[in-house]
N, C-alpha and C positions, 0 to 999 in steps of 0.2 A: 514153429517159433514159440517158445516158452511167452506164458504172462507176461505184461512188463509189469510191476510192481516197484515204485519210489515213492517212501513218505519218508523223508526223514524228521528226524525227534523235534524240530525247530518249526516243521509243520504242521503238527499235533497242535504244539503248544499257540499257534497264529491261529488255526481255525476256533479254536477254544476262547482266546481272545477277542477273536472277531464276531465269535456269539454272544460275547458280553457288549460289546464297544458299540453293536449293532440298536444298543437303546439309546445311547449318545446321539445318534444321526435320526436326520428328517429322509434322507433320502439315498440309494446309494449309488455310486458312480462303475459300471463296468467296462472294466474295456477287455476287448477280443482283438485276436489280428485279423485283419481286412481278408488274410491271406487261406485264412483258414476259422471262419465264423462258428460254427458251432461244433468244431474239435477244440478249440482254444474258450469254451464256454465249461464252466466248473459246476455240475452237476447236482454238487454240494449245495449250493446257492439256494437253491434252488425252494429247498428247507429253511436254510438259513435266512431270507428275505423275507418270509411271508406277505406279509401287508404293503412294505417300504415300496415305495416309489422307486421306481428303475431307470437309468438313463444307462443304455450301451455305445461307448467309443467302437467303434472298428479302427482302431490304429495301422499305422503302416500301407493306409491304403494307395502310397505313391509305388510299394509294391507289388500290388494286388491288378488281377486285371480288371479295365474299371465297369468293364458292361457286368461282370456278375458281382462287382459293388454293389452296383446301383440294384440290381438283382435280388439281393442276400439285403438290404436295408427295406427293400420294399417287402419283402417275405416277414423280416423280421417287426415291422410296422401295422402289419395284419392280425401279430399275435395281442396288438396293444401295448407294444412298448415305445419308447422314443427311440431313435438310434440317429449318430452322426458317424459319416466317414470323416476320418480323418490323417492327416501328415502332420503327426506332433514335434516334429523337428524344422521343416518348413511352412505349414499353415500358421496364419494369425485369428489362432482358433478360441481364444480367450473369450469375447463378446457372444460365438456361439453354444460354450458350453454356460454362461452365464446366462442368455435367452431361454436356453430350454430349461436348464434348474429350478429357474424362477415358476416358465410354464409348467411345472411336474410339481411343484408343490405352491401353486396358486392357492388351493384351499385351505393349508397354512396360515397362506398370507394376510388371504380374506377374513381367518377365523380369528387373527392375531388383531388385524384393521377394527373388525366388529367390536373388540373387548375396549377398544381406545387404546390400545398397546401400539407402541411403535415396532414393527418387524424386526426380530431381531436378525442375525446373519443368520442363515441358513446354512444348517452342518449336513455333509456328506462324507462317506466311506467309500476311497477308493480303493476297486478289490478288482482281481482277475488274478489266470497264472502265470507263474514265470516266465520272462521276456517277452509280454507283450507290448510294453511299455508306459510300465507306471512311472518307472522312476523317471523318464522323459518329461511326462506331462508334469509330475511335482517340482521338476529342478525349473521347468518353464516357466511355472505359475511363481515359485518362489523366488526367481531371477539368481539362484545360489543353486550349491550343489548337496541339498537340501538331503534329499534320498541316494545312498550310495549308487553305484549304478557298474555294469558289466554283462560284459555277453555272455554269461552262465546262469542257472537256474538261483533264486535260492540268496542272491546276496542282501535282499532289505529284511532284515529279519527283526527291526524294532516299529511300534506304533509311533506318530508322529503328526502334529496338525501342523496343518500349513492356511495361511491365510490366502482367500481369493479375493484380493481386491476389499470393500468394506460390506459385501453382500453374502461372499460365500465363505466357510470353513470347511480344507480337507483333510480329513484324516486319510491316513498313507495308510498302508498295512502289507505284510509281506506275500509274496505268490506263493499260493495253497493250490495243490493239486491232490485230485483225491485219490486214493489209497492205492485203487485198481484199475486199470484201461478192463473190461471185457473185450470190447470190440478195437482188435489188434493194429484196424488200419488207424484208430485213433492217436494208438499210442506212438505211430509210427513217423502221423503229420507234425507232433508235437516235437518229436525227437527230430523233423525236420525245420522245425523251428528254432532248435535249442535249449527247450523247456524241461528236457530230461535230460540229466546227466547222460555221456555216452557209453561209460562204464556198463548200463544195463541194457543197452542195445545192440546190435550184430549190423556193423557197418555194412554188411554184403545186405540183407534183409531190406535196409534204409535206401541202399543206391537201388536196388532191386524194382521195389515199392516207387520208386519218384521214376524211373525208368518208363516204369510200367505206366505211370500214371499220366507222363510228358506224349506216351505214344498214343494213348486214349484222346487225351484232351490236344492236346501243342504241336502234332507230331512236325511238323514244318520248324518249330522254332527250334526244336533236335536237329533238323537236317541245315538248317541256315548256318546253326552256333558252330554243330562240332564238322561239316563239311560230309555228312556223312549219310548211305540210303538206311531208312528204317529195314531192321529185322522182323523177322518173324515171333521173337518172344524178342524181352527186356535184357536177358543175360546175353543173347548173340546180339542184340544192340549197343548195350554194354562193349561186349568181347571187339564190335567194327570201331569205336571210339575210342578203348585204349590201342587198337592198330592205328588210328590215325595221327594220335597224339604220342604215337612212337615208343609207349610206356613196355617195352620188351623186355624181357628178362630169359636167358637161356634160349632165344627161337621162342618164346611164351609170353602173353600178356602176362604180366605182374597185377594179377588179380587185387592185389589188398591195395597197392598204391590205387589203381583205375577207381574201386570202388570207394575211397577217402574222396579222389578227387572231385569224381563225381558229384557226390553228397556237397560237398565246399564249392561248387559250381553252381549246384544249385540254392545252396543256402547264401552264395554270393548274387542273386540274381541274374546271371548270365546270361539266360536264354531268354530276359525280358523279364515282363510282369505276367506274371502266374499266381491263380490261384487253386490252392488244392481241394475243394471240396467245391460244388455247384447247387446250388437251391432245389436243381430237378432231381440227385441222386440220393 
C-alpha cells in the first residue's frame, strides 16, 4: 500500500496560525478519540506546545470499549498529563472540563492572586484532528451552532473564541493533520474514523485492516453481528460475510460493495464498542 499523504493548502495555513494564536492561550485543550488514543494524537503538537499546560479529552468514549478507556487514561496519566473520557454529546461534561482547567493552570491563578490582580478568564486553544470532535464540544459550550460541523474531514477552517461560562475562553481552531502517516496502520485507523478523505485510501485495504484487527481483538463480536465462523485470514472472513449477507454478483461475492459495507459497519458501530489500538501494543 502507497504513503497516505493529505495536507491540504487550508491546513498549512491553520497550523501556521496556531503557532502564532499559541501566545494568546494559558493552556491548551486536546481532544483524541476514545476510540483510537494515540493515532488520533497530532505528532505536530508536540513542538508546537512546548511549555503550555495540556488537558486531553478522549472524546466518543460511549464508543470506545470502556476497560481499555480506563486503560489508555491511566497510561496517559503516567506520562504527567490530565486526561478526561468523555461522551460530548451525552455527558454533562461542562463543570469537569472547568475543574481540571482551573487545576492545570493553578499557578497562574496563584501568580495573578499574589500581584492583587483579580484572575482574569483563562484562555485555551482547542486543537486535535479532524472528526474527533471539536466542533461538538464548541457548539455545547456555546449552546449555538457556533463551529460548522460534518462528518468529513476538514470543515472548521476559521479561528474563533468562544466563551466558557465567566472563567474560561476557547479558542476553536481547524483539524490539522500532519503531512505524512509513516506508519501505515496509523493512517488506516484514522481513515477508519473519517479523518482522511476516502479519495486517498483503498477501501479493500481499510475493510482488510478492521477485519483483521476485529479477529485479533473481538473475534466473538464478528461471529455474533454477521452470524458467521471466523476464517483463517481477514479476506476469507471477509469473503463468509458477504455470503451471508447475500452480496452475489454472477455466482461471486461482489467484492467492492462487501468491502464499502464493511468499512460503514464498522464506522457505524455495529459489532458494539470497539476500540482500535490497546496500551499494551
Amino acid at each position: 500500500m502507497a504513503n497516505i499523504q493529505w495536507f491540504p493548502g487550508h491546513m498549512t495555513k491553520a497550523k501556521r496560525q496556531m503557532e502564532e494564536n499559541l501566545k494568546l492561550v494559558d493552556f491548551v485543550i486536546e481532544i483524541r478519540d476514545a476510540r483510537m488514543p494515540l493515532s488520533s494524537r497530532n505528532p505536530m503538537l508536540d513542538t508546537m506546545l512546548q511549555s503550555k499546560p495540556h488537558l486531553i479529552i478522549l472524546s466518543k468514549k460511549d464508543k470506545a470499549d470502556p476497560k481499555a478507556t480506563k486503560d489508555w487514561v491511566q497510561a496517559l496519566e503516567k506520562e504527567g498529563v490530565q486526561v478526561l473520557a468523555l461522551d460530548l454529546i451525552h455527558d454533562n461534561f461542562k463543570a469537569q472540563i472547568s475543574s481540571a482547567s482551573k487545576q492545570l493552570c493553578q499557578a497562574l491563578i496563584e501568580k495573578q492572586k499574589r500581584r492583587g490582580m483579580r484572575p482574569r478568564a483563562l484562555r485555551a486553544m482547542v486543537c486535535g484532528i479532524p472528526n474527533v470532535g471539536k466542533s461538538t464540544l464548541i457548539n455545547s459550550i456555546a449552546k449555538r451552532k457556533a463551529a460548522q460541523t460534518a462528518n468529513r474531514p476538514g470543515v472548521t477552517k476559521s479561528l474563533q473564541w468562544i466563551r466558557f461560562g465567566s472563567d474560561i475562553e476557547l479558542l476553536d481552531t481547524p483539524g490539522v493533520l500532519w503531512p505524512k502517516f509513516d506508519d501505515q496502520e496509523i493512517g488506516l485507523r484514522l481513515a477508519l474514523l473519517g479523518s482522511i478523505r476516502e479519495e486517498v485510501i483503498s477501501m479493500e485495504d481499510l475493510a482488510l485492516f478492521a477485519c483483521g484487527w476485529m479477529m485479533k481483538v473481538h473475534p466473538e463480536l464478528l461471529e455474533q453481528y454477521y452470524k458467521i465462523m471466523i476464517q483463517a485470514t481477514p479476506y476469507e472472513t471477509l469473503l463468509e460475510i458477504g455470503k451471508k449477507r447475500g452480496m452475489m454478483q454472477g455466482g461471486q461475492v461482489d467484492e467492492n460493495r462487501l468491502m464499502r459495507a464493511f468499512v460503514k459497519d464498522m464506522r457505524d458501530d455495529k459489532c458494539g464498542k470497539v476500540t482500535w489500538e490497546l496500551v499494551h501494543d
